[in-house]
C-alpha positions as CSV (number, residue, x, y, z in Angstrom):
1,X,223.1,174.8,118.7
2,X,226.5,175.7,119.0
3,X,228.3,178.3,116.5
4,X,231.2,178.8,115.2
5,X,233.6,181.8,115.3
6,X,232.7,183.2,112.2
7,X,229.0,183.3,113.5
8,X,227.7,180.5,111.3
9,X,226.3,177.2,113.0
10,X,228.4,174.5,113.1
11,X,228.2,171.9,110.5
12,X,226.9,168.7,111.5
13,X,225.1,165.9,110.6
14,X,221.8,168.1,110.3
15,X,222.5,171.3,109.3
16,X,225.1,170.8,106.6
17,X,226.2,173.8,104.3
18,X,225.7,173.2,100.8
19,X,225.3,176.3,99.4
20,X,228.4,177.8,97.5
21,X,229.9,180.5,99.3
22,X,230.8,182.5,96.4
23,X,227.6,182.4,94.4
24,X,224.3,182.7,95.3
25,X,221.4,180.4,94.4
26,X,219.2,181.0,91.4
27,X,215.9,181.7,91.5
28,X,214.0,179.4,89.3
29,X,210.5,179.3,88.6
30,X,209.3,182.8,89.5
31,X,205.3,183.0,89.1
32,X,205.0,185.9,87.1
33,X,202.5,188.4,89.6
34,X,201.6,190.8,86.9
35,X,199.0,188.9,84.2
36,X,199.5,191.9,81.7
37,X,202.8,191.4,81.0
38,X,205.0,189.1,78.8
39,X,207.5,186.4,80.1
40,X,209.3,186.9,76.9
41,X,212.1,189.4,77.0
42,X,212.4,192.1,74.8
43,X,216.0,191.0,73.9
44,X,214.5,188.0,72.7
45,X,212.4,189.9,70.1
46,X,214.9,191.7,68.9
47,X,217.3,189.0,67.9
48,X,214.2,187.0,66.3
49,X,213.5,190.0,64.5
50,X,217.2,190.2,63.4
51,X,217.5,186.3,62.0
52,X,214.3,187.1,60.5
53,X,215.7,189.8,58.7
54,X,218.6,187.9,58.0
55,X,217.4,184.9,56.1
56,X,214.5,187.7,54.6
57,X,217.1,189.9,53.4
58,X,220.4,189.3,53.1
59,X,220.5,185.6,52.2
60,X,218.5,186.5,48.9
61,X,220.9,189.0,48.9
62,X,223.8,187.4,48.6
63,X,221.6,184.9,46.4
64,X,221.8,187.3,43.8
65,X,224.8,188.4,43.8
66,X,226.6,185.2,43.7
67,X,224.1,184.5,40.5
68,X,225.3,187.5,38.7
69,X,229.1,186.5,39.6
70,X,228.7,183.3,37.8
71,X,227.1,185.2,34.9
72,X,229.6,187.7,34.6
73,X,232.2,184.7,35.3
74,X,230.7,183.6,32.4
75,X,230.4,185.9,29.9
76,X,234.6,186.9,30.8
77,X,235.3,183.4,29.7
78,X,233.3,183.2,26.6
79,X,235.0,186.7,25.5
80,X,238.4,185.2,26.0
81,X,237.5,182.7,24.0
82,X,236.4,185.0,21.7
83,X,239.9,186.8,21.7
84,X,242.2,183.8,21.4
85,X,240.4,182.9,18.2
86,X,240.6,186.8,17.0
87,X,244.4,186.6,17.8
88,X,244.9,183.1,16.2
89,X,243.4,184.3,12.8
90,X,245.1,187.9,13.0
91,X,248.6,185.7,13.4
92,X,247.5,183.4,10.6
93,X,246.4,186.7,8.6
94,X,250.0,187.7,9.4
95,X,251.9,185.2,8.0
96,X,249.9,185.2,4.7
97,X,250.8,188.7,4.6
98,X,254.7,188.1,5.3
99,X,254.7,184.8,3.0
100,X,252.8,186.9,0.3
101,X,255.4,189.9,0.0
102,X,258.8,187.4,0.4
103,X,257.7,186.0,-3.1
């Protein structure tokens, strides 16, 4: 076969190049030689481990606290409730008061 400058064969009909030039192939479907050993990488694990913990932890987490927000929410709106109808009856005491000494 005849080659090119560069020292590659020249492209023809039966040897054409479709490789990329820039990257490599990938290597799929390595046979794993060693029996005793896991196909499952330990990075895998650890971000299992960390959504586990995630909807274990933090999601009854944040459960809880948005329960006692709408409690507290709650109970803030019930007191001022409470203090509007102490201030209305304080004014209304007033005026008796002011309406009681004008006589």
């Amino acid at each position: 076969m005849a080659t090119q400058k560069g020292g590659k064969p020249a492209k023809g009909a039966g040897n054409m190049d479709w490789g990329n030039p820039i990257r490599g192939g990938v290597d799929v479907g390595r046979s794993n030689p060693d029996k005793n050993e896991s196909d499952v990488s330990l990075v895998v694990v650890l971000c299992l481990a960390i959504m586990a913990l995630t909807f274990v932890v933090a999601i009854p987490l944040l459960g809880m606290a948005y329960a006692e927000m709408t409690a507290m929410t709650n109970i803030a709106v019930e007191q001022i409730r409470i203090m509007r109808e102490e201030t209305r009856k304080t004014r209304e005491l007033r005026a008796k008061i002011l309406m009681g000494t004008e006589d």
